[in-house]
C-alpha positions in Angstrom: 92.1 167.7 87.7 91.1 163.9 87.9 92.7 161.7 90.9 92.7 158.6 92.2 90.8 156.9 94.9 93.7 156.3 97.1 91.9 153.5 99.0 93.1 150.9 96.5 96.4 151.9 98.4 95.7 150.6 101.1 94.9 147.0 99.7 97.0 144.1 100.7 94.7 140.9 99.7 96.8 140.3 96.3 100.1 140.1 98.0 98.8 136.4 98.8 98.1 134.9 95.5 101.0 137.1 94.1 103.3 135.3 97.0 101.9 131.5 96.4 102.6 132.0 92.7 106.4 133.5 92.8 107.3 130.5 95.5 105.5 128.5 93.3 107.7 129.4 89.9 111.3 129.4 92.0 110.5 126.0 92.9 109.6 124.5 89.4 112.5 126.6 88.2 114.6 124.8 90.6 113.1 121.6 90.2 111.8 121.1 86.7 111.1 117.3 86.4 109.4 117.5 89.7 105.5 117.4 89.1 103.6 120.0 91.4 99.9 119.2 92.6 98.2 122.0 93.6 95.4 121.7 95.9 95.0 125.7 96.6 93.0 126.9 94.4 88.9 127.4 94.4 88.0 126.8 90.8 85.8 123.7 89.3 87.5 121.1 87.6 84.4 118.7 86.2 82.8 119.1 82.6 79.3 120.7 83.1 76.6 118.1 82.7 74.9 116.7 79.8 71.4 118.8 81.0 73.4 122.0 81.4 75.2 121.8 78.1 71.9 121.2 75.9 70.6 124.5 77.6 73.4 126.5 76.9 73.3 125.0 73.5 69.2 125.8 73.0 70.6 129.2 74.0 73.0 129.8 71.8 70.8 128.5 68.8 68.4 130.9 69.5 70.4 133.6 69.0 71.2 132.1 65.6 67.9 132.5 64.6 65.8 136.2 63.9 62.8 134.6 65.4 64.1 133.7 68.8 67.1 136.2 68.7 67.0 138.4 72.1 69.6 141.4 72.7 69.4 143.7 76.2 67.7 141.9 78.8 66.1 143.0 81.4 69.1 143.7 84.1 66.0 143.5 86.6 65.2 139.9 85.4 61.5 141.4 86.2 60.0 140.9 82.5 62.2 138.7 79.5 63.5 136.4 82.4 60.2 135.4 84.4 60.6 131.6 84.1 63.9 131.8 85.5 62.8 133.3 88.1 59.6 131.4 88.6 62.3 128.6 88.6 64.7 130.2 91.4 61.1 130.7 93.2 60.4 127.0 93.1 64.2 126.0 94.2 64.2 127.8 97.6 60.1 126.6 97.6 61.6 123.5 98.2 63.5 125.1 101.6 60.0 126.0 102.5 60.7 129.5 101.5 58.4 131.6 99.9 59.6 134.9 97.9 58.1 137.1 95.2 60.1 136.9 92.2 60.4 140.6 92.6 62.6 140.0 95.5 65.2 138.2 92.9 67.5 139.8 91.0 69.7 137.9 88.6 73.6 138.3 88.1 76.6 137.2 86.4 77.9 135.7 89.5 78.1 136.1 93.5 81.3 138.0 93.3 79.8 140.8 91.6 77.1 141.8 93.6 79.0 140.5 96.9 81.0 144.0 96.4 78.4 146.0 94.4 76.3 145.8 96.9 77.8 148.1 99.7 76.9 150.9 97.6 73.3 151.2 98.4 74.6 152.0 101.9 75.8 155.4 103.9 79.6 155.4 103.6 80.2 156.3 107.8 78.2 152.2 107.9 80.8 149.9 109.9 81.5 146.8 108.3 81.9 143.6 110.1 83.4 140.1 108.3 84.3 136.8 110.4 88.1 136.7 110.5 89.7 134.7 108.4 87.6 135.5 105.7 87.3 135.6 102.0 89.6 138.4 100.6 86.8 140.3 98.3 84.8 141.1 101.6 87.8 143.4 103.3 89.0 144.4 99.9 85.3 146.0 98.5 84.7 147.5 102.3 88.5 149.0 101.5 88.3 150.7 98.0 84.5 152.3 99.2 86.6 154.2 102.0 85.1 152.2 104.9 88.4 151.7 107.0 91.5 153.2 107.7 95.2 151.7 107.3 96.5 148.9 107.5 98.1 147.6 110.7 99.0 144.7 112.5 97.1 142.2 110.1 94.0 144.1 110.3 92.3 147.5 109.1 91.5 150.3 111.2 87.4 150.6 111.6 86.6 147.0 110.5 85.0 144.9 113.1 86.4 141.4 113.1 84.5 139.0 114.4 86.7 136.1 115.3 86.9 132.4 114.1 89.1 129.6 116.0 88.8 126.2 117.1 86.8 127.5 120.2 83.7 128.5 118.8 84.2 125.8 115.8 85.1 128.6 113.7 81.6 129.7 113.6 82.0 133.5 115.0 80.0 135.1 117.2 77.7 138.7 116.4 79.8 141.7 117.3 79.5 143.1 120.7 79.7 146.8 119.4 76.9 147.7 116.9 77.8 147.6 113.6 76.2 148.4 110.2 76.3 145.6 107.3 77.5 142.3 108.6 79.5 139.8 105.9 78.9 136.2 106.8 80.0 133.3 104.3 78.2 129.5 105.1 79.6 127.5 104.6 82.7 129.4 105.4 85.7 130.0 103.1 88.5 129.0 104.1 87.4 127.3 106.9 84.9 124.8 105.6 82.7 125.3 108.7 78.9 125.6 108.9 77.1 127.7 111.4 74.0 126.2 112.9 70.3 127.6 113.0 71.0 128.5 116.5 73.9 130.8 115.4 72.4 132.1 112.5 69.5 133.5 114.7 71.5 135.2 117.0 72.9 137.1 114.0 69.2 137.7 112.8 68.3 138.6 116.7 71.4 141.1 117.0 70.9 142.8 112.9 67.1 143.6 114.1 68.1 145.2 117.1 70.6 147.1 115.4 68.7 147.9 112.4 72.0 146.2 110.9 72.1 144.1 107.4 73.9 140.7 106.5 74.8 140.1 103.2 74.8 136.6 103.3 77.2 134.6 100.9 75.8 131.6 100.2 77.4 130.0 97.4 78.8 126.6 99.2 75.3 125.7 100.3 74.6 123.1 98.1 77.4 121.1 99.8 75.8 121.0 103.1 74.7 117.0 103.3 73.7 117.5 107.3 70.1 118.2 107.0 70.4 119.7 110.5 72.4 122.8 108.7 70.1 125.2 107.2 70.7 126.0 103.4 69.4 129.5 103.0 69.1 132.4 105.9 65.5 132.7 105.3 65.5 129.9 107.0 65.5 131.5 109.8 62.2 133.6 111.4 63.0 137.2 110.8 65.9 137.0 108.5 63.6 138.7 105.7 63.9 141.9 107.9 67.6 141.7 108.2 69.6 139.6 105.2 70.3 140.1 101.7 71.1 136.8 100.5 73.3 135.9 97.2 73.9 132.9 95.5 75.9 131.8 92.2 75.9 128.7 90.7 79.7 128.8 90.0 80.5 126.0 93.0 77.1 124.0 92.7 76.4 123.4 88.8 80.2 124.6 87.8 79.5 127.5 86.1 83.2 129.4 87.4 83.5 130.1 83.7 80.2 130.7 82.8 78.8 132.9 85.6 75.4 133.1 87.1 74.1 134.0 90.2 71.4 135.8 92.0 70.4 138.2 94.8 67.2 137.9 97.1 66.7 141.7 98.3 63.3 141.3 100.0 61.1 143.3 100.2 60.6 143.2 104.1 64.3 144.4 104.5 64.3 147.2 107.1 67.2 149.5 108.0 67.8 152.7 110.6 65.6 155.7 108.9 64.1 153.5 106.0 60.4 152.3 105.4 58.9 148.1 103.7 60.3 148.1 99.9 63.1 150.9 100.2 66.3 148.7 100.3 64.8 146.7 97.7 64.3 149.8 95.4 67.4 151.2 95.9 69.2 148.0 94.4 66.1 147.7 91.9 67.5 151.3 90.5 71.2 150.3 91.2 71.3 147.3 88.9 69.0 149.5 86.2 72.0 152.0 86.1 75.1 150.1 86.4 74.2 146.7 85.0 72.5 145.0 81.4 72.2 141.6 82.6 73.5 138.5 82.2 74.4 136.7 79.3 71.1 134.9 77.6 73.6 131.8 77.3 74.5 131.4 80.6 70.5 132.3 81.6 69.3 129.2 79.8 72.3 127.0 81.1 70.9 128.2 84.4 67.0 127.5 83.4 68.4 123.4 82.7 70.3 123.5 86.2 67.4 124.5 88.0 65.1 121.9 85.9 65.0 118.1 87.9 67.6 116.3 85.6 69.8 119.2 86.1 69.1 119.3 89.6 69.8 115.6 90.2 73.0 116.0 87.7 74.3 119.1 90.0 74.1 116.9 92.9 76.0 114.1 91.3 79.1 116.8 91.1 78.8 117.9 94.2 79.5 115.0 95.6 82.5 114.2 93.2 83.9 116.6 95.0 82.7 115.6 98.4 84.4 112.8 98.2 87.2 114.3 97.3 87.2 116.1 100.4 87.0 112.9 102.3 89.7 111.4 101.0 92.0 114.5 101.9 90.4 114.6 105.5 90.7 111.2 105.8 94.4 110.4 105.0 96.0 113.5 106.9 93.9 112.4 110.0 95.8 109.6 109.6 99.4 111.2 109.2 98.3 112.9 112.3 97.3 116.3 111.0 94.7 118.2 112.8 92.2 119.0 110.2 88.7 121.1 110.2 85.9 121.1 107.5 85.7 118.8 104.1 82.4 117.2 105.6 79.9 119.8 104.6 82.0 122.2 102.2 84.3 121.9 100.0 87.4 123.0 101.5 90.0 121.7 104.3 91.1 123.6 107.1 94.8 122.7 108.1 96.2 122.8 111.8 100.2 123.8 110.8 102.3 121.1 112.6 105.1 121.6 114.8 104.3 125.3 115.3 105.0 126.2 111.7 103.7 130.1 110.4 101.1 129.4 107.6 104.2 130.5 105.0 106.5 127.9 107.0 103.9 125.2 106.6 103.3 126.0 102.4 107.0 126.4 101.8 107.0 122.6 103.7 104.3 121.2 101.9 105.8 122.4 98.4 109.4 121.5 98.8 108.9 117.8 100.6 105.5 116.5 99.1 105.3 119.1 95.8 101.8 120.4 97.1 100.5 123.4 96.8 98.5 125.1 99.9 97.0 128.2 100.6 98.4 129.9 104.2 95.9 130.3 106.5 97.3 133.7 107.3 96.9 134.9 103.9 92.8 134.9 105.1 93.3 137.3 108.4 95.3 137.4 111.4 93.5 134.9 113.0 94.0 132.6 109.6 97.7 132.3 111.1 98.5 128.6 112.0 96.9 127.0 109.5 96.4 126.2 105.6 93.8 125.7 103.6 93.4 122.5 100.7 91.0 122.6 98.6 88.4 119.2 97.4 88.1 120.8 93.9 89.6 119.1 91.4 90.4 115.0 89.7 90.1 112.6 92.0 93.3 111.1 90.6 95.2 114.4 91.2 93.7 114.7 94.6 94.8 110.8 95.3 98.2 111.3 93.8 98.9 114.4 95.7 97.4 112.9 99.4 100.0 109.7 98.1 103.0 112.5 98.0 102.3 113.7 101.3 102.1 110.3 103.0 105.4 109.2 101.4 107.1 112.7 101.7 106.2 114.5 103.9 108.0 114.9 107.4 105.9 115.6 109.8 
């Protein structure tokens, strides 16, 4: 008799979205000639640039053609895709990092292999993730039977390692040993970036606990402080310790078209494993359980990693850097207290007045039309705060900033 894995019972992520929408919908119901701006949501606005689209273009014509047509790929990316790789090669060359392009495995975006990859590992591993924190991390360590319930904000038998305006919302490594160790930089929701100092004393602590990070480093490309390192491998040791993966969704815009990658080195060391045995386990994971991604969005990728596609990358980015200023910059004004937007994408709200996270959103919708995401909606420790995000027009960004200065009572 089939069942069903009852740890999808236990999820409570989706109540959040779910929540911001059905607020959202009474209030335009209620209010139908009133515009809403929303400023919540994660997702690239900008037309992909003019490199990127003659890439994806070249891609699409060759499959037009018998002589150039290609079907399965490699899911490896180890023989049909070596100049892409060669490419990702050169791109963290340029960090001073050197990997084999075996180390490099190519996927159809961050979020995929972000939860995929827990299943290389024993299912008694403790999971730790910075608190708040991006949903999929809890959700993924959920469904694969890694916690218990759900109480008092948090789940039973996940470490959280927490973020406040202490420790700059850069956490610290656990004091109890854990297994695999989630860290996001820069950080969403909070927008904060951890040093090289503190990144080493999460390489220090994962090689003395024969622990792993999966790092999450999809904002990076919006770190403008040369003082912030881009990559973990940045770091001496982190080859032993960190799996690191990447997408270009954020940094060329590719949300819709997804791309990303995983750097599995070979060097990776666990408790009771030997050089090159993570590495294969994920080299056989990915031949089962995945076929690649698209050759379209591959040779969109090849054009963003080329120079012109580089320097046109970089050009968005800062479109929406500077859309992050402008939010940071008025609601210092107003008198908000406000975190991050200077070297990541997204704005970290201090609720006035004492307001929950909900309080604050229903505030911000009802006086100035704006939409929010709650702070607690991120983890316990999210409560008290909300955050906005830079992604999106400039126009919209000014129009809604222009709402909450005329509107909104602080």
């Amino acid at each position: 008799m089939a069942t069903v894995n009852k740890n999808y019972n236990k999820l409570r992520s989706g109540y959040l979205f779910n929540e911001i929408d059905r607020r959202t919908r009474d209030f335009i119901k209620k209010n139908p000639r009133v515009e809403v701006m929303r400023l919540g949501v994660g997702d690239t606005t900008e037309p992909l640039s003019p490199t990127i689209i003659k890439g994806l273009t070249q891609g699409v014509k060759k499959l037009a053609n018998v002589k150039t047509y290609t079907g399965y790929q490699d899911a490896e990316g180890k023989e049909a895709n070596t100049k892409l790789l060669k490419a990702l090669g050169s791109f963290y060359k340029t960090r001073n990092i050197n990997l084999d392009i075996d180390e490099i495995f190519i996927n159809d975006g961050a979020k995929t292999d972000l939860a995929n990859i827990q299943s290389i590992f024993g299912s008694n591993n403790i999971v730790a993730v910075s608190d708040p924190v991006y949903p999929a991390y809890v959700d993924v360590t959920v469904i694969a039977g890694r916690t218990g319930d759900f109480f008092d904000g948090q789940y039973k038998g996940l470490v959280y390692m927490e973020c406040n305006e202490k420790n700059g919302f850069v956490p610290f490594p656990p004091k109890q040993k854990v297994d695999i160790i989630y860290l996001c930089n820069p950080n969403n929701p909070t927008g904060s970036v951890a040093t090289r100092k503190q990144l080493k004393a999460f390489v220090d602590y994962s090689i003395k606990n024969k622990a792993v990070i999966i790092y999450d480093a999809a904002y990076t490309e919006y770190i403008t402080d040369k003082s912030f390192p881009k990559s973990i491998y940045e770091i001496k040791g982190a080859k032993k310790c960190a799996i690191e993966i990447n997408s270009f969704s954020k940094s060329v815009g590719f949300t819709g078209v997804r791309f990303g990658w995983t750097v599995v080195p070979m060097d990776l060391i666990i408790e009771k494993t030997k050089k090159g045995e993570i590495h294969n386990l994920w080299s056989r994971r990915q031949g089962t359980m995945f076929n690649g991604a698209s050759n379209i969005a591959q040779a969109g990728a090849l054009a963003a990693l080329s120079k012109a596609g580089q320097r046109e990358s970089k050009k968005m980015v800062g479109y929406y850097m500077n859309n992050a200023r402008i939010i940071k910059k008025n609601l210092l004004k107003l008198g908000f207290k406000v975190f991050g937007g200077e070297n990541a994408p997204y704005i970290w709200v201090k609720n006035p007045k004492g307001l929950s996270s909900w309080e604050f959103f229903d505030k911000l919708l009802n006086e100035a039309h704006v939409v929010g995401t709650p702070g607690s909606g991120f983890g316990r420790s999210g409560e008290g705060y909300l955050r906005l995000t830079a992604f999106g027009h400039t126009q919209d960004i000014e129009k809604a900033i222009k709402s909450i200065q005329t509107n909104f009572k602080l």
